[in-house]
C-alpha positions in Angstrom: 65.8 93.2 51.7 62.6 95.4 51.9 61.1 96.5 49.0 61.4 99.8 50.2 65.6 98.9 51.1 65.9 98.0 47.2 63.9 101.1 46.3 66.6 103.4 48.9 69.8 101.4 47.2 68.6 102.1 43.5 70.7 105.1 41.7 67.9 107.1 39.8 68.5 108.7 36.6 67.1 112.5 36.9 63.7 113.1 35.5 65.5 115.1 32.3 66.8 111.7 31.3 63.6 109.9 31.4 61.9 112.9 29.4 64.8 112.5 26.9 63.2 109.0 26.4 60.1 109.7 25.5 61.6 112.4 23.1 60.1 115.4 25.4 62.6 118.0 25.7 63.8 118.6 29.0 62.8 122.1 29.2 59.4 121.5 28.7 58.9 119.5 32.3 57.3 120.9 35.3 59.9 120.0 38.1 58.9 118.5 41.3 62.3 118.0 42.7 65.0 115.7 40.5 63.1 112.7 40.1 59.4 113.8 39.7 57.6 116.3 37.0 55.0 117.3 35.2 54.1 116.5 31.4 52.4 120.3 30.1 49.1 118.6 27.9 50.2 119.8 24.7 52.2 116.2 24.4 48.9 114.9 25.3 48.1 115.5 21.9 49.1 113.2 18.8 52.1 114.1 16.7 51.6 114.9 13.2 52.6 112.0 11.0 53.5 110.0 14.2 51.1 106.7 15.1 50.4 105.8 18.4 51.9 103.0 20.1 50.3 99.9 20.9 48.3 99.8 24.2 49.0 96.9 26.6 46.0 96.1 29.4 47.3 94.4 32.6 44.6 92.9 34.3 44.0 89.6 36.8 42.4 87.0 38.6 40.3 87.7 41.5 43.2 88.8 44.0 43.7 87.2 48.0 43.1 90.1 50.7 47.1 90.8 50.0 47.1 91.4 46.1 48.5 89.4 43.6 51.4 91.7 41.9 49.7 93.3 39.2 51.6 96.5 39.6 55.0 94.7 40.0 54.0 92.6 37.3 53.4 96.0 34.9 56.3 97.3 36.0 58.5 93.9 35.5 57.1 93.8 32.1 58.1 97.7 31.5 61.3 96.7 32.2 61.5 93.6 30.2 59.9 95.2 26.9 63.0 97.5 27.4 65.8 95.4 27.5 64.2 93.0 24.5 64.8 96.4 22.7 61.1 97.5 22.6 61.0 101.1 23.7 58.4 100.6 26.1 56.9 103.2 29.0 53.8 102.7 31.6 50.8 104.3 32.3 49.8 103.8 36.0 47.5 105.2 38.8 49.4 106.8 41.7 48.6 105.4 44.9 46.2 106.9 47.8 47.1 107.1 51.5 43.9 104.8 52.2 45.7 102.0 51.6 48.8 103.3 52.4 48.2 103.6 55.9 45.4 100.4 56.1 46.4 97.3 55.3 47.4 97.0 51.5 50.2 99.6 51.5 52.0 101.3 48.9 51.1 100.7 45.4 54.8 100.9 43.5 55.1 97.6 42.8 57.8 95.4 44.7 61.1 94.0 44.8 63.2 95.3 41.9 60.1 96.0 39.6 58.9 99.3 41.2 58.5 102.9 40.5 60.7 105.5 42.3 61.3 107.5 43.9 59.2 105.2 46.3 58.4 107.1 49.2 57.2 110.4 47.7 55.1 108.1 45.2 53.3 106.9 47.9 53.1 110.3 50.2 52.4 113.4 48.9 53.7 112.8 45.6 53.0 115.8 43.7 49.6 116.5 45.6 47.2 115.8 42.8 44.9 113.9 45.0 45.4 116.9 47.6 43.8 118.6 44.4 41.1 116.4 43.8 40.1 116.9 47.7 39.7 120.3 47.7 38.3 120.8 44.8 35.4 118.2 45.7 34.9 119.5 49.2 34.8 123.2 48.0 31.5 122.3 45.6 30.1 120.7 48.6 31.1 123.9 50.8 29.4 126.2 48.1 26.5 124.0 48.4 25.7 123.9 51.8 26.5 128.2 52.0 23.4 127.8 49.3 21.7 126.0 51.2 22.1 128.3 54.3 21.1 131.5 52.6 18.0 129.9 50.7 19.8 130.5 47.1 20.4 126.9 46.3 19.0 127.1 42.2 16.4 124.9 41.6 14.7 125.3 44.5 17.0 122.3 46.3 15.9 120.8 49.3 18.6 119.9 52.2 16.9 116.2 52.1 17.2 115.4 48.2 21.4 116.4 47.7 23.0 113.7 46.3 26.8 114.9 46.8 28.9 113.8 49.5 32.5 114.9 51.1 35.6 113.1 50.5 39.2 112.1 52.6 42.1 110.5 51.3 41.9 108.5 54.4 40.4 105.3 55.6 37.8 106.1 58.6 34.7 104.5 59.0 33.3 106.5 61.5 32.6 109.4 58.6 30.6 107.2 56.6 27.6 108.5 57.8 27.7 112.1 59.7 24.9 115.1 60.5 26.4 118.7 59.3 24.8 121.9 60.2 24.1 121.2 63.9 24.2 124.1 66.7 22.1 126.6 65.6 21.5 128.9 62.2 24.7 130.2 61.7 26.2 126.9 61.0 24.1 126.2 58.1 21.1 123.6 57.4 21.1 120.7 59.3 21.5 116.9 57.2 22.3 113.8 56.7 25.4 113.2 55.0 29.0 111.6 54.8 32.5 111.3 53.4 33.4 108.9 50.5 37.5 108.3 50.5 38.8 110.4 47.7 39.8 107.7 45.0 36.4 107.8 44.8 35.3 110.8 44.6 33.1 112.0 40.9 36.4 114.5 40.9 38.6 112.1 40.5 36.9 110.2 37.8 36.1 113.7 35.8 39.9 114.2 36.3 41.1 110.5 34.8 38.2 110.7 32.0 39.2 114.6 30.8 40.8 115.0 27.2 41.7 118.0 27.8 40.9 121.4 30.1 37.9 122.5 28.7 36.6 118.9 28.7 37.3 119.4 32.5 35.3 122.2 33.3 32.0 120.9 30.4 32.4 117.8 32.9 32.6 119.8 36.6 29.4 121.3 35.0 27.7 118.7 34.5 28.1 117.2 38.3 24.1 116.4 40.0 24.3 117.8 43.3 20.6 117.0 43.7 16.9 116.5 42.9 15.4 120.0 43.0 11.7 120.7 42.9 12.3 121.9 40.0 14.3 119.6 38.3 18.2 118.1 38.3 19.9 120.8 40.1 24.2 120.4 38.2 27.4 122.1 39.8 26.9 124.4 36.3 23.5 125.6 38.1 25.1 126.7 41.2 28.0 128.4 40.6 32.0 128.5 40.8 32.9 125.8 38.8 35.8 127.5 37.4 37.4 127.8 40.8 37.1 124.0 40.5 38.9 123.9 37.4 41.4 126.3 38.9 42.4 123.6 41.7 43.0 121.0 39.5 44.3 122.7 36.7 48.3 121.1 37.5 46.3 118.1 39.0 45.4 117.6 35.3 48.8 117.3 33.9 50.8 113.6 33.9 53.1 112.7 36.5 56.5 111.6 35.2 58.7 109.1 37.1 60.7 106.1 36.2 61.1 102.4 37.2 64.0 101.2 39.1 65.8 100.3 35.8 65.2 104.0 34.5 62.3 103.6 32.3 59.7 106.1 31.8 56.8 105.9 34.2 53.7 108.3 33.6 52.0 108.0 37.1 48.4 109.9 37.0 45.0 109.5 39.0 44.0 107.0 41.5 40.5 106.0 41.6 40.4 102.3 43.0 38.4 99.9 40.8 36.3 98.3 43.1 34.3 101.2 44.0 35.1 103.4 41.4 36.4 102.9 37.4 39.9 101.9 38.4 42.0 103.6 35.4 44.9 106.2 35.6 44.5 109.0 33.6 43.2 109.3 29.8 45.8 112.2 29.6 48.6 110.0 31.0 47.9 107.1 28.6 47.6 109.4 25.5 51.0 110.7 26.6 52.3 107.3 26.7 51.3 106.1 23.3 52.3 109.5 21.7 55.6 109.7 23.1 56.7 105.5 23.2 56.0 102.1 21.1 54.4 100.3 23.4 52.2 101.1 26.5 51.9 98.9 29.6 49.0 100.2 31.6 47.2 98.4 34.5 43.4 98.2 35.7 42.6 97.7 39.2 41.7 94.4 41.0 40.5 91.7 38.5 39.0 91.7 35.0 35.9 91.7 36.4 36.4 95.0 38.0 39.4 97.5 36.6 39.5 95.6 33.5 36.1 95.6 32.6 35.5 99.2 33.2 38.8 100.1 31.8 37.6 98.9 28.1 33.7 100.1 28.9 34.2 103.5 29.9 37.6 104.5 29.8 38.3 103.0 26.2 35.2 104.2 25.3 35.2 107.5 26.2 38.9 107.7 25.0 38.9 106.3 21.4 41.0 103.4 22.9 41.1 99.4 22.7 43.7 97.9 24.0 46.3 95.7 21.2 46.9 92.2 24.1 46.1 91.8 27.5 47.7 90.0 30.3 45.8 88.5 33.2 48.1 88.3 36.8 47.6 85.3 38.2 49.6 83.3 41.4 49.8 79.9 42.6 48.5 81.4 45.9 45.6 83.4 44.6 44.5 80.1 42.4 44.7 78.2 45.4 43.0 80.5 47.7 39.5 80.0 44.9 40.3 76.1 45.5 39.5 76.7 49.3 43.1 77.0 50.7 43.1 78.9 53.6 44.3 82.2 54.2 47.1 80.9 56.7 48.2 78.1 54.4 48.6 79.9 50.8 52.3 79.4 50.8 51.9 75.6 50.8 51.5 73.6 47.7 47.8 71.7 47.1 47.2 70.4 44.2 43.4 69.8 44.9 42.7 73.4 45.9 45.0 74.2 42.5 43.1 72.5 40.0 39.9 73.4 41.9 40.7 77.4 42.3 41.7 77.4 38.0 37.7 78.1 38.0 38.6 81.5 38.7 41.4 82.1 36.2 39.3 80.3 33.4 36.6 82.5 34.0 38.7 85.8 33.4 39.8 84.3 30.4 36.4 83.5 29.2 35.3 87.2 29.9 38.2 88.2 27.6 37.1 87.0 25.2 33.9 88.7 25.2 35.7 91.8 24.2 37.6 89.7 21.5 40.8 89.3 23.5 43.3 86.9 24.2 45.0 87.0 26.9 48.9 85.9 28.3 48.7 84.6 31.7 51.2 86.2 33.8 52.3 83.8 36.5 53.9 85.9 39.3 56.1 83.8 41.0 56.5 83.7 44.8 59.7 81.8 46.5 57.3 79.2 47.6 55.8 78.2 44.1 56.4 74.6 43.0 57.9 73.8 39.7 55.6 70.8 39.5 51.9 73.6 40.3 53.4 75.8 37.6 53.1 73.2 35.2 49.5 72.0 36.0 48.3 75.6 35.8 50.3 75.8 32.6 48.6 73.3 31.4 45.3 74.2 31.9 46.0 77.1 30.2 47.0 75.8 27.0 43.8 73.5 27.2 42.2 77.2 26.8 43.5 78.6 24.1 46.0 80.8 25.8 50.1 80.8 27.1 50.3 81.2 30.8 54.5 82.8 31.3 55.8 82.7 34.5 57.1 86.5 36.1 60.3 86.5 37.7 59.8 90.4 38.0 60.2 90.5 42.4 62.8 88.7 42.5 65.0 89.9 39.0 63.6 93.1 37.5 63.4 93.3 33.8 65.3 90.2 33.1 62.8 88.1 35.3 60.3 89.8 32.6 62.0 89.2 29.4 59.8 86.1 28.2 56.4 87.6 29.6 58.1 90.4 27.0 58.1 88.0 24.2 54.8 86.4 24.7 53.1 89.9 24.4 55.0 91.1 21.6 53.9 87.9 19.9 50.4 88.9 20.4 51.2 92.4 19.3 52.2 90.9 15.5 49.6 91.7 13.9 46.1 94.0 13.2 45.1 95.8 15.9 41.6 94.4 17.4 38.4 96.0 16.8 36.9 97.8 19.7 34.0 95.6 21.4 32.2 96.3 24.6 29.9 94.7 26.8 26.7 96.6 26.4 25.6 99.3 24.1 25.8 102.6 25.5 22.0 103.5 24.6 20.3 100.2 26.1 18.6 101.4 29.4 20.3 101.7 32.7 18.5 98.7 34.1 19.3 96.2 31.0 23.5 97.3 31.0 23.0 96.0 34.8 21.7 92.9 33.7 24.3 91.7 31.2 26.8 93.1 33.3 25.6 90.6 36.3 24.3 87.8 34.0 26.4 87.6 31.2 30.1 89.0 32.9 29.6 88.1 36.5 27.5 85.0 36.3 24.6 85.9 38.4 20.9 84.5 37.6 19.1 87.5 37.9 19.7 91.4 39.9 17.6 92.0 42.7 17.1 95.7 42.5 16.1 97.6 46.0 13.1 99.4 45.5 15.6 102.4 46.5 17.7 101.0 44.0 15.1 101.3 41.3 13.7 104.5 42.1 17.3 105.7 42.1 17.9 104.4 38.5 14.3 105.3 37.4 15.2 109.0 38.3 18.6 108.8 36.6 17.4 107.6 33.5 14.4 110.1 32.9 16.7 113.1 34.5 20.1 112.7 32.4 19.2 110.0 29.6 20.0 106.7 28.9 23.8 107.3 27.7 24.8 107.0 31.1 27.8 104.2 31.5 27.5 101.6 34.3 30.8 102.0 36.9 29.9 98.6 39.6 31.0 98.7 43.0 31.6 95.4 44.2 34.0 92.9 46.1 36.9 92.2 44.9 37.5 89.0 46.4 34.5 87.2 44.0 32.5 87.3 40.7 29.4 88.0 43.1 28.0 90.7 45.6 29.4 88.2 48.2 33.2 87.8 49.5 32.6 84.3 50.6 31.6 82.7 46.9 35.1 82.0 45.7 36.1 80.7 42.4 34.0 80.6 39.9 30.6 80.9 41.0 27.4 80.6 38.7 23.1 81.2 39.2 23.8 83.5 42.2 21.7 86.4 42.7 23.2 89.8 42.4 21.5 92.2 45.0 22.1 96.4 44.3 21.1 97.7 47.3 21.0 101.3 46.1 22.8 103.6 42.8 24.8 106.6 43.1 25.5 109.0 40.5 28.5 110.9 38.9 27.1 112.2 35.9 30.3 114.6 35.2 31.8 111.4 34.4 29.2 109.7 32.5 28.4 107.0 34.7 26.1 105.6 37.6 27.5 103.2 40.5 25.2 100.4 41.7 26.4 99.2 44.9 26.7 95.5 45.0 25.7 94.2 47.9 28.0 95.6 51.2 30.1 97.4 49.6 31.1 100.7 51.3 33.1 103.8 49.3 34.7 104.4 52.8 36.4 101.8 54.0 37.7 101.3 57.3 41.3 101.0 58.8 42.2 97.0 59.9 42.5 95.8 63.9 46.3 96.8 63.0 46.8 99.2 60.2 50.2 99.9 58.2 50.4 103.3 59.6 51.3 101.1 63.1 54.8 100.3 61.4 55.5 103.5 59.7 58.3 106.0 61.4 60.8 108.1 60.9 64.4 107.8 62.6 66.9 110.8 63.5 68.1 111.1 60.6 64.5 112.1 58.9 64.7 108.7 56.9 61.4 106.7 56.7 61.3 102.9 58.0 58.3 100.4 57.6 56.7 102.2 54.2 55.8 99.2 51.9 
């Protein structure tokens, strides 16, 4: 079957019961429907006399085009925290229509580890990113109407704004785009363009808030552009609280539930290669107030979500997470070893040991942060007994246990022992926070270690635009500015052909963009885009509805 047939056959529990769970009464929710609602922020906040939970990171290797099943892997371990008797709930992002309708599809998770109800998950769900939209592309609407009538504040010139559009679609074609053109009454003429939506500053601001007023000080705090007289911010210019207004229900937590009736909080969806990769800081303080233990996940690799997740949203949040687990398959190993593309479902022992470069470099940049990890070993039908071993193996050479996931195929109970590996690292002390770089160092030297010391790069090449960017940055908005990379996720490097575990490379920034409401800048590593583009056949080809209104070829 389908993932989305297993999804369609599953019973759901209604929301109430999940809420019961997490001891929120049912009263209290927001209702979307039976199966979706709203958390209101006050259980965002602590309970007296109640600790938080413990916080578990899922992370992973550097993924194949496809994805290696990080989300079904949370999900699977959810489930198998739960039925070991741990009570357990995730904290995930919710999933944008980019990759929906491109080539990835849905983000729920697969096979009987996913969260339901599927389809409205991965569709409209309950229209935060619709929120997050609007909200950004009014602020750039209020601009431009500036612009026109010669009342932009700080003097702003059309040809120094810094702040984009946004779609929750994939379409190349508005990466680059001229507004204003035919005549004075439809504004300035200028060069602009559209960034997809999990990666608009909005989103960020929304993932990174505490709480509503920390909303609107951040919406403030947006650069829209280098007046001549100085930073011109969103604060400067006017109707920020209409801002705030749009996404004041976007800020609340999504409540679901996996296919085994476990409690899912499902909130924001930036995408970690191009933006900070996290769900929500409201979502995952709901999570820890309200359960045990917390499975979250970070987007792409550890070199990407994970990274950023402990370096800016740990940091901003007062959080650290307790273990971490690291996603790895036989394919995606094999795939760093050279495999190719069209042959990842057949066993190679060479291209094995050779692509355990990769994993063992995730595990090494653990432990920069103090951590070690349990290897998650998400098994595919395919998958040898005898490769499982070797990389197995390996990883006990490391220092660390490497647990095969049965989640796809078995739920929760293919889960249960990747359960008791990370509630053995849970015994203990909780570890102290560590982070990569100190928040103070300038701009240019967090780049540095970030290439250098995470990444593996000799030295950054910084564009002379690049520079000037981060020069300008720096003396405008200070030094306390985090560092949020866009970059492949196929490789360590600014370039999606050096597989494995590549070392002494150059890392080029071709230029650095800015979302100061959220505290950080965003070099962009070499090609990247924050638009991508839809493949020669995109999902949406397969998608349809039949007479009866149900939905066929969502994955």
């Amino acid at each position: 079957m389908t993932d989305q047939e297993i999804a369609r056959q599953t019973t759901l529990l209604h929301v109430d019961r999940i809420a019961e769970r997490l001891g929120i009464p049912p009263e209290a929710l927001e209702h979307y429907g039976k199966f979706k609602a709203k958390i209101p922020l006050e259980y965002t906040k602590a309970e007296m006399g109640r600790p938080r939970g413990r916080l578990v990171l899922v992370s992973a290797m550097s993924p194949t085009p496809a994805g290696e099943g990080k989300t079904t892997c949370t999900l699977g371990l959810l489930d198998g925290l739960n039925r070991i008797g741990v009570r357990a709930a995730a904290a995930l992002r919710e999933p944008s229509l980019g990759p929906v309708f491109g080539i990835k599809g849905g983000a729920t998770g697969g096979g009987r580890a996913q969260a339901a109800p599927m389809e409205d998950i991965n569709l409209h769900f309950t229209g935060d990113i619709y929120a997050v939209e609007r909200a950004h592309n009014l602020l750039a609407a209020l601009l431009d109407n500036a612009l026109h009538f010669g009342t932009a504040p700080g003097r702003l010139d059309a040809r120094s704004v810094l702040f984009r559009r946004v779609m929750d679609l994939n379409d190349r074609s508005l990466r680059q785009i001229t507004l204003g053109l035919g005549g004075k009454a439809n504004g300035v003429p200028r060069e602009s363009g559209f960034d997809i939506t999990a990666a608009s500053e909005l989103m960020a601001i929304l993932c990174l808030s505490k709480d509503a007023a920390d909303l609107q000080a951040r919406l403030d705090r947006i650069l829209l552009g280098k007046g001549v007289d100085g930073p011109v911010l969103a604060g400067d210019l006017g109707g920020t609280g209409a801002l705030a207004a749009l996404l004041r229900d976007a800020l609340k937590p999504n409540l679901v539930q996996s296919l085994e009736g476990n409690p899912v909080l499902m909130h924001g969806g930036p995408f970690a290669n191009i933006a900070q990769g996290t769900n929500s800081l409201l979502a995952t303080y709901t999570a820890l107030n309200h359960s045990d233990v917390t499975v979250t996940e970070a987007g792409f690799g550890f070199d990407l979500g994970g990274e950023k997740f402990i370096d800016i949203k740990a940091r901003n949040g007062g959080l650290f997470p307790d273990a971490l687990v690291l996603v790895a398959t036989l394919r995606a190993i094999r795939y760093h070893g050279g495999q190719s593309l069209k042959q990842l479902t057949e066993p190679n022992t060479e291209a094995l040991v050779k692509g355990l470069s990769n994993l063992q470099k995730h595990v090494a940049n653990a432990g920069l942060f103090g951590l070690v990890p349990v290897v998650a070993l998400n098994r595919f039908g395919t998958d040898t007994d005898e490769e499982i071993r070797i990389v197995q193996e390996h990883c006990r050479g490391w220092g660390v246990d490497a647990v095969v996931c049965d989640a796809w195929a078995l739920g929760g109970q293919g889960a249960e022992s990747l359960a008791h590996a990370v509630m053995h690292r849970l015994q203990g002390p909780p570890p102290p926070p560590r982070f990569l770089y100190e928040a103070d160092a300038p701009l240019a030297d967090k780049i540095h270690t970030l290439a250098t010391r995470f990444y593996g790069a000799s030295e950054v090449l910084l564009s002379p635009k690049a520079a000037d960017q981060l020069a300008y940055f720096e003396a405008s908005l200070g030094r306390n500015l985090l560092v949020c990379m866009a970059k492949t996720q196929k490789s360590f490097s600014d370039n999606p052909e050096l597989l494995g575990a590549p070392s002494g490379f150059p890392f080029r920034i071709q230029e650095v963009q800015i979302s100061a409401g959220a505290g950080f800048v965003v070099p962009i590593a070499g090609e990247m885009m924050r638009m991508p583009g839809l493949p020669k056949v995109p999902a949406a080809n397969h998608i349809h509805i039949d007479p009866q209104g149900q939905i066929h070829g969502l994955f």
